[in-house]
C-alpha positions, 0 to 999 in steps of 0.5 A: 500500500502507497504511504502517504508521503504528500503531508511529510515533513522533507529532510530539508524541512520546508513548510507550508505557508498558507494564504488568508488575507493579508497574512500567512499560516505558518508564517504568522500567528493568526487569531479567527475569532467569532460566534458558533453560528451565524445567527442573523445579518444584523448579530454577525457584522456587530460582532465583526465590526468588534473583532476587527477593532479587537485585532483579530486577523479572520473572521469564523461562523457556522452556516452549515451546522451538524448538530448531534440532534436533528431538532437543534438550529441547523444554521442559516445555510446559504443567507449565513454564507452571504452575510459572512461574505457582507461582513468580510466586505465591511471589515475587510477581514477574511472569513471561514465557515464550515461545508458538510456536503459536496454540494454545497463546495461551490457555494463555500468557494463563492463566499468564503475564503476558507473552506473548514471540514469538521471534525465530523468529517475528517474522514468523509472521503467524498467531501474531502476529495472534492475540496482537494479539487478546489483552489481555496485553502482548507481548514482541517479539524481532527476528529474527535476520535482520531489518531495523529496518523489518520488525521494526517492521512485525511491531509493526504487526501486533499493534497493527493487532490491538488490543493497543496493550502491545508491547515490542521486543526486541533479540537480536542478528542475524546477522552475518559474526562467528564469535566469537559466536553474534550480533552485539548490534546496540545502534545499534538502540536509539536508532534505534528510540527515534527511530522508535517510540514502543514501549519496547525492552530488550536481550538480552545473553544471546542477543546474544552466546552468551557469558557471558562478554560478557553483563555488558560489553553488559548495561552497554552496552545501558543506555548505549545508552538500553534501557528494560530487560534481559533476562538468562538467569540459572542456576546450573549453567550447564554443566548447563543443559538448553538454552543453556547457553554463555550463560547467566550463573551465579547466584551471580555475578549479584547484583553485576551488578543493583547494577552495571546499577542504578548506572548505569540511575540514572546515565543517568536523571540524564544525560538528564534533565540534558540535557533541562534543557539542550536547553529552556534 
């Protein structure tokens, strides 16, 4: 059987760097922040306008959302994909939303500049053979049960597809823990750092279920070497459509981008310190 060989990291250890914006996963540390669903027009560009004053570099929210039971909001499909994209023209800020089925790829690629597989579909091969055709980046969540090397393989099969613009992302897996909804596995980090050249951020927002705990591990996932985070972000969490148990409130969130920012920048400065050390 052919290995997969497209994700690995080259002895020359090259790695990616994917376009968003103005910046480049891999390259800087990005900050995507914003509410679990797209809930109405008039909610999401209040919330953007405050995440771009907030500082952040890209702009999340669910159109398409795969609710474990049937009776949840599903998200405003198609209308949520265009009020995302009418918030990327007011803000400026690139966005990012979640497809489910092959069918709707298209529409993702109309109206968002990066196309998320969740970690219900890491391994939904149709879905993610049809997005390796696509020439848009790609944010890949790991399934909450996966293993590293099968995350990886998920990866593979989007490159194997053509589209070299793949990022991972860390959510968290389940675990025999009850204290939180998963449990942030960050070791994951530097493990793929070591195996891929693919850049990978974290989820803190999923990876706990808790608000509470989302600044201590937003903190801890830049130790851990991330190349960026993702963060759900409302203002009324207790009122939220979906997901509302961890999403982190609006008005506390501008200090915690300062805080992350201080020490992304700290950690630019270890690394590169080190790497002066380890040449001499």
């Amino acid at each position: 059987m052919r290995q997969a060989e497209l994700v690995v990291l080259k002895k020359n250890g090259q790695r990616t760097h994917v376009s968003f914006g103005q910046k480049r996963f891999g390259r800087d540390f990005i900050i995507i922040a914003g509410p679990c669903s797209v809930e109405s027009e008039a909610q999401y560009l209040k919330i953007a306008r405050k995440l771009k004053t907030a500082g952040v570099d890209g702009l999340r929210g669910g159109a398409f959302k795969p609710r474990t039971s049937p009776y949840e909001f599903q998200g405003l499909g198609i209308e949520g994909l265009k009020i995302l994209a009418a918030a990327r023209e007011e803000t400026g800020l690139p966005v990012v939303t979640e497809i489910l089925d092959t069918r709707d790829v298209e529409s993702g690629c109309r109206y968002a500049d990066m196309i998320q597989i969740g970690s219900r579909n890491m391994q939904n091969y149709a879905l993610l053979k049809e997005v390796g055709k696509i020439r848009k980046p790609v944010l890949l969540k790991r399934g909450m049960q996966a293993t590293l090397v099968e995350w990886l393989n998920s990866a593979e099969y989007i490159l194997a597809g053509g589209n070299t613009q793949v990022v991972l992302c860390e959510r968290g897996i389940r675990t025999f823990e009850s204290a939180t909804r998963f449990s942030l596995d960050l070791n994951i980090v530097p493990a793929v750092k070591e195996l891929t050249h693919l850049p990978i951020i974290v989820d803190p927002s999923h990876g706990t279920g808790k608000s509470s705990l989302v600044k201590s591990m937003s903190l801890a996932g830049v130790a851990a070497g991330a190349h960026g985070l993702m963060i759900e972000v409302h203002p009324r969490p207790e009122k939220a459509f979906s997901d509302n148990e961890q999403q982190f409130p609006l008005d506390q969130f501008p200090p915690l981008v300062k805080k992350i920012r201080r020490l992304a920048s700290l950690m630019d400065s270890f690394l590169a310190d080190q790497t002066v050390s380890n040449r001499n």
